[in-house]
VMD Tcl script that draws the C-alpha trace (Angstrom):
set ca {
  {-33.33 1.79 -1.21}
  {-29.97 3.99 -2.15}
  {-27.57 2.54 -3.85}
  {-24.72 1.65 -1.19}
  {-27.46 -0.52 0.60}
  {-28.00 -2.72 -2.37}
  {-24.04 -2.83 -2.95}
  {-24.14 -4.42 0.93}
  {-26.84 -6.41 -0.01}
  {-24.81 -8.01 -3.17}
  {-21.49 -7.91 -1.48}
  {-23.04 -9.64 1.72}
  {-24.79 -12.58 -0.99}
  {-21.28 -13.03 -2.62}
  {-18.87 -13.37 0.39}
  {-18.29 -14.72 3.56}
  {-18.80 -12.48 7.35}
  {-15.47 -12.46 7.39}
  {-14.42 -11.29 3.57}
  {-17.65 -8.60 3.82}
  {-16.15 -7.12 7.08}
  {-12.30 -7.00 5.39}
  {-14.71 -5.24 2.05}
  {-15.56 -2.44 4.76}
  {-12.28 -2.00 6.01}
  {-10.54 -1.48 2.94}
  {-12.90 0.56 1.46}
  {-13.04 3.06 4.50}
  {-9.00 2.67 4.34}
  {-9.30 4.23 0.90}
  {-10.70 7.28 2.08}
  {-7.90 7.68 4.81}
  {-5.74 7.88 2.01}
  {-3.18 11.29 3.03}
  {-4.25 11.87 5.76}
  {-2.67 10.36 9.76}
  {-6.12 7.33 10.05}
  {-4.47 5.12 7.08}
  {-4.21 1.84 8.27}
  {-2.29 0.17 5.73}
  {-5.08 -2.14 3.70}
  {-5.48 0.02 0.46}
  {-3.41 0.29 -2.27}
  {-2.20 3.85 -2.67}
  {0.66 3.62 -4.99}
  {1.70 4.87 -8.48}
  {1.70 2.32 -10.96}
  {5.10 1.95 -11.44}
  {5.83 0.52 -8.44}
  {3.06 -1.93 -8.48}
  {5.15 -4.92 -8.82}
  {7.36 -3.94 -6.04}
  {4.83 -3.14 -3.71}
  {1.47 -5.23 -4.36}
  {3.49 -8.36 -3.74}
  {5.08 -7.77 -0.14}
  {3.57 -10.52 1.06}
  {5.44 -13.05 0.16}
  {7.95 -10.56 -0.17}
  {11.78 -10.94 -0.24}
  {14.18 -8.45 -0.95}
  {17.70 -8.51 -3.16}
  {19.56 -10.44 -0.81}
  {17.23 -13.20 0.08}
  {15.82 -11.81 3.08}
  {11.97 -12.31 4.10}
  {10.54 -8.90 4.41}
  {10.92 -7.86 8.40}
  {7.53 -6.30 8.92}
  {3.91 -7.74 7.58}
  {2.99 -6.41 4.75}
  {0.41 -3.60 5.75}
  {2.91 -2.55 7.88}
  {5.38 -1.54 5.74}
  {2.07 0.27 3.42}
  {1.49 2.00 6.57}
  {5.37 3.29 6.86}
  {6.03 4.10 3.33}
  {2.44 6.02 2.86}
  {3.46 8.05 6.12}
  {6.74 8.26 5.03}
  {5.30 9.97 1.86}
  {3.31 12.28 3.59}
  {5.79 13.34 6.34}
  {7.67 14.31 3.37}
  {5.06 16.63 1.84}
  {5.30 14.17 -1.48}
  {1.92 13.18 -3.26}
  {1.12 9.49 -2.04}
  {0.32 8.44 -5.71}
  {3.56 10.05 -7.20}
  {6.86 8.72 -9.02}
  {10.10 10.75 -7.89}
  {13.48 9.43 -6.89}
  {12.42 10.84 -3.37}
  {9.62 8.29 -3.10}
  {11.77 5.46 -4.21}
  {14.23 6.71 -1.51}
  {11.23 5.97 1.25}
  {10.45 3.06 -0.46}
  {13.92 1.63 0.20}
  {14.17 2.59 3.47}
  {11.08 0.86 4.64}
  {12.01 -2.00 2.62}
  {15.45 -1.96 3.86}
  {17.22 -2.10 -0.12}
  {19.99 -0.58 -1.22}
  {18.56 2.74 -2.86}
  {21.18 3.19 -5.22}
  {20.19 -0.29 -7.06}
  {16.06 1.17 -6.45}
  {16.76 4.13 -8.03}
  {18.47 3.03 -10.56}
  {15.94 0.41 -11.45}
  {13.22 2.71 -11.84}
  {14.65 5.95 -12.42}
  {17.25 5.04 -15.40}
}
mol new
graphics top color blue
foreach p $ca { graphics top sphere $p radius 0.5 }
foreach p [lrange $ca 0 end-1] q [lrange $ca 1 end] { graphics top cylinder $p $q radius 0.2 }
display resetview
């Protein structure tokens, strides 16, 4: 038996239908990392903006406001936001704090500074 068939096997034992199914999704998500079949369920991210962006679900931005798309959503837009760009999907630039933003709808100015001063 090869190895990824007794990682089902123990995943399956552990978790529910449901949770084993969502396992397989964001593990094939991973591999659509760059490229246009992302879907929006892995993380991608540098580091540094792991606060920012591993928390959008209960998400609200400076002024209050609940975040205006669901959270794998607005993965899904900033990831092919990086990549329409050219930019590297795990990098740190002003640029990808500038996307960020945008799909966040924050002031970038107050982003940038944040993270880039």
């Amino acid at each position: 038996m090869n190895t990824e068939a007794i990682e089902k096997i123990n995943f399956k034992t552990h978790y529910s239908e449901n949770q084993f199914i969502q396992g397989c999704r964001h593990r094939q998500d991973q591999l659509c990392i760059g490229t246009e079949y992302y879907q929006g369920l892995a993380y991608f991210h540098n580091y540094e903006y792991r606060h920012l962006l591993r928390s959008l679900g209960d998400y609200k931005n400076w002024t209050g406001e609940k975040l205006h798309i669901s959270w794998n959503k607005a993965y899904k837009a900033i990831h092919d936001g990086f990549v329409k760009a050219g930019l590297e999907t795990a990098g740190f630039s002003i640029e990808h704090t500038r996307i960020i933003a945008k799909v966040l709808r924050m002031k970038p100015n107050k982003l940038i500074k944040a993270y880039h001063d």
